[in-house]
C-alpha positions, 0 to 999 in steps of 0.5 A: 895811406898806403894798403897791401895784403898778405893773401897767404892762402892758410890764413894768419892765425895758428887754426885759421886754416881749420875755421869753418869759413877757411878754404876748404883746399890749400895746396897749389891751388891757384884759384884762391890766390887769384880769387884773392888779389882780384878782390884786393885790386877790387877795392883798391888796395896799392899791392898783393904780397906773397912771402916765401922760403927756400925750404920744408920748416918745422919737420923738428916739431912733428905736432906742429908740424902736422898742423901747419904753422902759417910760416911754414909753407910746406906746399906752395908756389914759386912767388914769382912764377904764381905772380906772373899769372896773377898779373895777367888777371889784374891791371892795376894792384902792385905784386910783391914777391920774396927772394933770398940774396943768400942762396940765390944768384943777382942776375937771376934775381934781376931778371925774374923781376924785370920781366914780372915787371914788363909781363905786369906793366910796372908793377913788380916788387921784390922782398929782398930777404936774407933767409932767416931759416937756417936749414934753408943752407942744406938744399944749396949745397951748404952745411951752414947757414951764413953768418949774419954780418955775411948775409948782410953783406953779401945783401948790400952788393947783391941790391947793388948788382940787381940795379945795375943789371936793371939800367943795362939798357937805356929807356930808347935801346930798342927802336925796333925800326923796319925802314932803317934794319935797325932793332937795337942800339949797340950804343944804349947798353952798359956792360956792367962787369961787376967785381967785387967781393961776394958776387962777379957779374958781366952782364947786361942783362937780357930783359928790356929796362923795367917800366918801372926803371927799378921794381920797388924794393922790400926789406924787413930785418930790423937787426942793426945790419937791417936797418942799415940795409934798408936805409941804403936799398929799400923803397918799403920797409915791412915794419915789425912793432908792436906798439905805437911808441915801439913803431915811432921808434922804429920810423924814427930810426930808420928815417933818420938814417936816410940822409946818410945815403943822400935820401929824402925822407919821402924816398922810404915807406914804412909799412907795419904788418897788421891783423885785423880781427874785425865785426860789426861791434867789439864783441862780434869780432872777439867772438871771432878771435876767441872762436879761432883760439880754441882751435888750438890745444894746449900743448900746441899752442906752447909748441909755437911760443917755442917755434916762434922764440927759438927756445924749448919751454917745455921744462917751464911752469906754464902759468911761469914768466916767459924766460929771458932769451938764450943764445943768438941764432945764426937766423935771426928774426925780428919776431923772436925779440919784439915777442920776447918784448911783448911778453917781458913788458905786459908780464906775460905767463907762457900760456898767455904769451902762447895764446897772444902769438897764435893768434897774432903771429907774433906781431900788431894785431887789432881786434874791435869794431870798423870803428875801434879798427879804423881809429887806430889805423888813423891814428897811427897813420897821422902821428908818423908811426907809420906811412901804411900798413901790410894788412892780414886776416886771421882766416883765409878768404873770410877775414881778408873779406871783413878787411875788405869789405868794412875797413877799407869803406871807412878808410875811404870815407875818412880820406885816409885812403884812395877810392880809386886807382890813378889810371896810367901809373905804376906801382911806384908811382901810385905809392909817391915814389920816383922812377929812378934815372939810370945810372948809365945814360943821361937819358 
């Protein structure tokens, strides 16, 4: 299977910052992120993951505000400038950062990861967002957010845009020969003058082909312009179910769609965002789970249910049904619906809903044993619901250390994970992918 980690330096849980094994000190502070994916290249997990936005979130709930909920990032580094220097302290794990195509610009974008490509060595990937938050729009000059068929659309073109500039150069572009005077080849370069409806782009772009000839691609929305964008553009898709018949879904859909873009089937990984709450035995790592919940007030906890739904349920009996959703936002997450679902389909009250979410943020959560943990993942893994998991750990470094130091042991001794990176190939490669051939030369 394939294994990467959200090493999202304040944890995965609501109060995983304030747990007495948290990082005593968040806010820029780029040794626990390298002290992270050093221990995640350590034990041979494909790639590190960093999300990100384009702006503060949740100034709206003071309350919440003020503890930080993990999406919010109120303080953190641009991902891929912190990824360029964690490439020069790893050799092999693959470095996947976030990028809009909604307020950001495709030559930028290419060149940004093109060069985190070279600077590592092939191992870059982009996580192509359409940016979910619509306030997002008010630092780029803009009054609205775009509207969803918009975002998606604008999407399509800009994957399409960051490839081409990708191939502007050909493999051999650049002989750099001191016998000769020759460095480049005027005739090893595509100009790509792309003209189309959202974006104008000349090009070529001015970085070398990536070693990886495309960074890998990421996308996670899983609206119906989502799994279409995936089908058509993406390597990976971080997959959002909450259960396994939901996620056999989910892998079914968008692997039958495949075909559509002339894809195999193998030409897309699907990855399920995971937390794990693991110990020893089921009641060590319920402990630690009940130990994280109350950390969390009340009313803080109804904050974040509100947050996370987009609706205020501050006029709604606590111990009450969670309400049908209202109104669609011209944000729109995956997290928001598959909650809503999660809640409707268990019966949950609000209150177990808000105490379900703080602590999973909305998404697949297993708590239990290594062994209770490593069954499940397995079996998932084997019953094609899923081609890997986008692991999280409630706390930060402590839970991604249980991870690390007790599943992914298992794991291995199953055979249902690598013991060993592969010496010489790029993050493509190592996850079965192809090295795409340009579009612009026949070599």
């Amino acid at each position: 299977m394939i294994l990467g980690a959200n090493i999202r330096a304040l944890g995965s849980h609501l109060a995983g910052w304030k747990h007495p094994k948290a990082w005593p000190k968040t806010v820029m502070n780029i040794q626990n992120s390298i002290e992270m994916a050093k221990m995640v290249e350590a034990a041979k997990l494909h790639f590190v993951f960093l999300a990100d936005g384009n702006g503060i979130r949740g100034m709206d709930q003071p309350k919440l505000f003020a503890a930080t909920a993990p999406s919010d990032r109120p303080a953190v580094f641009e991902p891929v400038t912190l990824l360029s220097v964690i490439a020069t302290v790893t050799k092999h794990v693959g470095l996947v950062a976030t990028a809009t195509t909604t307020y950001e610009e495709p030559f930028l974008v290419a060149r940004k990861f093109a060069s985190l490509d070279h600077i590592s060595g092939g191992r870059a990937g982009w996580n192509l967002v359409t940016t979910s938050n619509a306030e997002d729009s008010l630092n780029f000059s803009r009054t609205d957010h775009v509207a969803r068929d918009e975002r998606y659309e604008r999407a399509t073109e800009f994957a399409s845009i960051v490839r081409g500039l990708w191939d502007s150069w050909a493999d051999d572009a650049f002989p750099e020969d001191k016998t000769t005077g020759q460095f480049l080849r005027p005739d090893r370069v595509h100009v790509l003058n792309h003209k189309g409806k959202h974006f104008s782009v000349r090009g070529p772009l001015n970085v070398a082909r990536p070693p990886q000839g495309h960074p890998l691609i990421f996308c996670a929305g899983q609206s119906e312009p989502g799994k279409e964008l995936a089908a058509s553009t993406a390597d990976c898709l971080f997959a959002t179910g909450t259960s396994k018949d939901q996620s056999r879904g989910i892998y079914a859909d968008i692997k039958g769609r495949l075909s559509k873009y002339g894809r195999r089937k193998e030409g897309l990984k699907i990855l399920p965002g995971l937390l794990i709450y693991v110990g020893e035995t089921a009641q060590e790592a319920e402990d630690y789970y009940q130990g994280l919940q109350v950390l969390i007030p009340p009313d803080l906890g109804l904050e974040y249910l509100s947050k996370t739904l987009e609706m205020d349920l501050s006029g709604y009996p606590i111990d009450g049904p969670v309400p049908q959703l209202t109104g669609d936002k011209v944000g729109g997450i995956a997290t928001r619906f598959l909650m809503a679902e999660y809640a409707h389909r268990n019966n949950l009250t609000i209150k177990q809903a808000y105490e379900h979410v703080v602590g999973s943020m909305g998404g697949l959560i297993i708590k239990g044993s290594v062994k209770d943990v490593c069954d499940q993942m397995e079996d998932w893994y084997r019953s094609e619901v899923c081609d890997g998991f986008v692991l999280s750990g409630p706390v930060m470094p402590d839970g991604m250390y249980r991870i690390l130091q007790m599943v992914v042991p298992e794991l291995q001794r199953r055979g249902v994970f690598r013991k060993d990176f592969e010496e010489g190939k790029t993050f493509r490669e190592s996850i079965g992918l192809e090295r795409p051939k340009t579009q612009f030369f026949d070599v």
